[in-house]
C-alpha positions as a Markdown table, in Angstrom:
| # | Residue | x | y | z |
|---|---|---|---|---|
| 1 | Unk | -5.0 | -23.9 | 41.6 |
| 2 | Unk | -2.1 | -26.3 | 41.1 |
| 3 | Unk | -1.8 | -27.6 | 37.8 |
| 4 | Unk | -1.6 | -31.6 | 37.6 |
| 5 | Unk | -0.6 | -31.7 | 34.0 |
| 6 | Unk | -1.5 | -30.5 | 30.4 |
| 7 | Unk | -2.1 | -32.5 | 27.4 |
| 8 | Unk | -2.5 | -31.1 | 24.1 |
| 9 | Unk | -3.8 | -28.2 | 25.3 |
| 10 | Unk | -6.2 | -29.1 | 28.3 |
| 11 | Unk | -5.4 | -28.3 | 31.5 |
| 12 | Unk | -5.6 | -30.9 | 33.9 |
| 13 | Unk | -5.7 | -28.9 | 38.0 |
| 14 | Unk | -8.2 | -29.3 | 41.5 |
| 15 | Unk | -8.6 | -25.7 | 43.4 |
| 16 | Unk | -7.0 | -26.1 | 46.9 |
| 17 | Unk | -9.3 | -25.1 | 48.9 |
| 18 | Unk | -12.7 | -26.1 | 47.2 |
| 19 | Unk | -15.8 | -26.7 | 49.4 |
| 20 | Unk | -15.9 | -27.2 | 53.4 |
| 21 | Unk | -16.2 | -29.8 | 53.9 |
| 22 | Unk | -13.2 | -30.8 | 51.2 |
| 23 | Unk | -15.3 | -31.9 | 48.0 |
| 24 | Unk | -14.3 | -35.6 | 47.0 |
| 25 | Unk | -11.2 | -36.4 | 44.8 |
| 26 | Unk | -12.3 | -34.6 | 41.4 |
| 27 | Unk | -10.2 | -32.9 | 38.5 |
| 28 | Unk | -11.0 | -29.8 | 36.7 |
| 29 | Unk | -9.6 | -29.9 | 32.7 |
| 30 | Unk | -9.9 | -26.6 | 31.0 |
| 31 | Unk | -9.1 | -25.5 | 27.3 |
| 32 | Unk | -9.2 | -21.8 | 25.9 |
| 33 | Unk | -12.9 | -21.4 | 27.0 |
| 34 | Unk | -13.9 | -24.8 | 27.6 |
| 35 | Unk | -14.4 | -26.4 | 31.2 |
| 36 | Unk | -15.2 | -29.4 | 32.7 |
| 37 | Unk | -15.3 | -31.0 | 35.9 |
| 38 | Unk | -14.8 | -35.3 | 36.6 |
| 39 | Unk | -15.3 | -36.8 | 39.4 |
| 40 | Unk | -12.7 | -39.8 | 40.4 |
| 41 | Unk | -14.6 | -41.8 | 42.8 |
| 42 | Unk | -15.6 | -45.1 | 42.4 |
| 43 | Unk | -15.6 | -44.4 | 38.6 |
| 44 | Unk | -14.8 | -41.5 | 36.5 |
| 45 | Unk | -17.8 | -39.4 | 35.6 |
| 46 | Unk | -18.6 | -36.1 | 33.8 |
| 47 | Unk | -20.0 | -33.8 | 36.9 |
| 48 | Unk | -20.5 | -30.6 | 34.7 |
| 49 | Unk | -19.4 | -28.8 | 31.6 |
| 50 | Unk | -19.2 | -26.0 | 29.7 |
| 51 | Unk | -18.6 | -25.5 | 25.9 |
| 52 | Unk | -17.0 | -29.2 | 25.4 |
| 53 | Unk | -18.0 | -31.6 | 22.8 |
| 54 | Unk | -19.4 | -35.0 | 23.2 |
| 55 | Unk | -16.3 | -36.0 | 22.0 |
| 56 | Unk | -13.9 | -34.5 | 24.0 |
| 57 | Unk | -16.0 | -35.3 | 27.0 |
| 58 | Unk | -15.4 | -39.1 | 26.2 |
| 59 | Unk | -11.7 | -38.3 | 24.9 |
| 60 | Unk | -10.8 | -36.4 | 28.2 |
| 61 | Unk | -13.1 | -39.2 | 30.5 |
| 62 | Unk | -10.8 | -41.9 | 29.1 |
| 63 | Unk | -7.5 | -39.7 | 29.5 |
| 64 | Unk | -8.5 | -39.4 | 32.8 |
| 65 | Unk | -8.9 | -42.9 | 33.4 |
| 66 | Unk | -5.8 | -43.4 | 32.2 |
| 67 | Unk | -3.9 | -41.6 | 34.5 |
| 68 | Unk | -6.6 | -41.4 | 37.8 |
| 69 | Unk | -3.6 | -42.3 | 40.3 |
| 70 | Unk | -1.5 | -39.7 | 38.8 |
| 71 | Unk | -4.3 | -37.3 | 39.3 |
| 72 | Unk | -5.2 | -39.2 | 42.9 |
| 73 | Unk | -1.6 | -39.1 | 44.0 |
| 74 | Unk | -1.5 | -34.9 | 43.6 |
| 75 | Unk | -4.4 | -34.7 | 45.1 |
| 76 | Unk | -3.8 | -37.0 | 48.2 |
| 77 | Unk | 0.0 | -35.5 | 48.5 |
| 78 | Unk | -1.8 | -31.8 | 48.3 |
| 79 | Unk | -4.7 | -32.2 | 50.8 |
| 80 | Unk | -1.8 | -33.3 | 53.6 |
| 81 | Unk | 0.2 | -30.2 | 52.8 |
């Protein structure tokens, strides 16, 4: 489950091996008890929650945007390992 980066407290990471075939580019952000999952691909968008606000659904959507080839990069540079 590598960790791509944290900010303020949410946990930005992809599981390595998730689905067969490999799932598209997606990132998982997760905070105390609160998770979420975004797809990258063609545009960010909320694919499933759990315990997260409105609010930081849109704050973590635009965060993500923000850094989506960050996020791309680490998962590109993982999936060829």
């Amino acid at each position: 489950m590598p960790t791509i980066f944290i900010h303020e407290g949410y946990r930005f990471f992809f599981f390595s091996n998730e689905g067969y075939p490999l799932k598209p580019p997606h990132v998982h952000v997760r905070r105390d008890k609160s998770v979420a999952k975004f797809w990258l691909e063609p545009d960010v968008r909320l694919a499933e929650s759990f315990k997260m606000t409105l609010r930081e659904i849109r704050y973590l959507t635009h965060l993500i945007e923000r850094n989506k080839e960050l996020i791309k990069k680490a998962w590109n540079d993982h999936v060829r390992d």
